[in-house]
N, C-alpha and C positions, 0 to 999 in steps of 0.2 A: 330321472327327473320328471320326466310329463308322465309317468306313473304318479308318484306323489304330486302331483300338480293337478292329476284328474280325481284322486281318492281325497285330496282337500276341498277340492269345488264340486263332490258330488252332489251334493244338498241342494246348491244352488244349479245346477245343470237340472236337474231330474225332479226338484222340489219335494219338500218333505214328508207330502203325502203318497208321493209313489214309492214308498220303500223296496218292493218287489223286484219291482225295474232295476234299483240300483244294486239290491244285493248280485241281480242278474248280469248287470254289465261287471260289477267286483269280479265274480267266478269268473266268466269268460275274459276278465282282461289278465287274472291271475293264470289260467289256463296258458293262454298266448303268451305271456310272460315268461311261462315255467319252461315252455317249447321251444322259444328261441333261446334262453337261456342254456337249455339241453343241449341244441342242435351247436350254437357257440363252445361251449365246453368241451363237448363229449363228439361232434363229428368229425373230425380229422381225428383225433387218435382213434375211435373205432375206425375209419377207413386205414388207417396203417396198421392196424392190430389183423383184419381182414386181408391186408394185403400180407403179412403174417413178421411186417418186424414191430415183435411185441414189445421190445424193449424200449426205442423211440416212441411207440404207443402209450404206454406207461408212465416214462417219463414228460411227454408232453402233456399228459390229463394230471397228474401230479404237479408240474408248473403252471397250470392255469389253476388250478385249484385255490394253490398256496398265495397266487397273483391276486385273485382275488379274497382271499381271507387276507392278506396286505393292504387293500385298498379298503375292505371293510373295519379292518381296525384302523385305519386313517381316520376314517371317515368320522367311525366314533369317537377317537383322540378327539377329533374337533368341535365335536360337536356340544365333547362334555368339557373343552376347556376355555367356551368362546360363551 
């Protein structure tokens, strides 16, 4: 939410004549975004795939995945029937 809440008031934050600036905060905030996202997703099951049971590794990046494409089609459900 304060992603889309900073990408709707960029204009007014940064002004529309500094476009540079803002594509530059865009990347680095999409960057940081991508990161944490990665590191939520994907760091417990690489540390249990490392610690070598790959099985629970597998299945828990598989249930977060799907958790989230669940919450993504919610979201969309709502968005397109509101």
């Amino acid at each position: 939410m304060l992603v889309a809440l900073f990408m709707s008031n960029v204009e007014h934050i940064f002004g529309k004549g500094n476009q540079i600036l803002s594509m530059m905060a865009f990347l680095l905030l999409f960057v940081i975004s991508a990161s944490v996202m990665g590191l939520l997703i994907f760091g417990k099951p690489v540390m249990l795939f490392i610690e070598g049971q790959k099985k629970p590794a597998i299945s828990l990046a598989l249930y977060t995945i799907g958790f989230a494409i669940l919450i993504l089609a919610l979201v969309l459900a709502i968005i397109l029937l509101v």
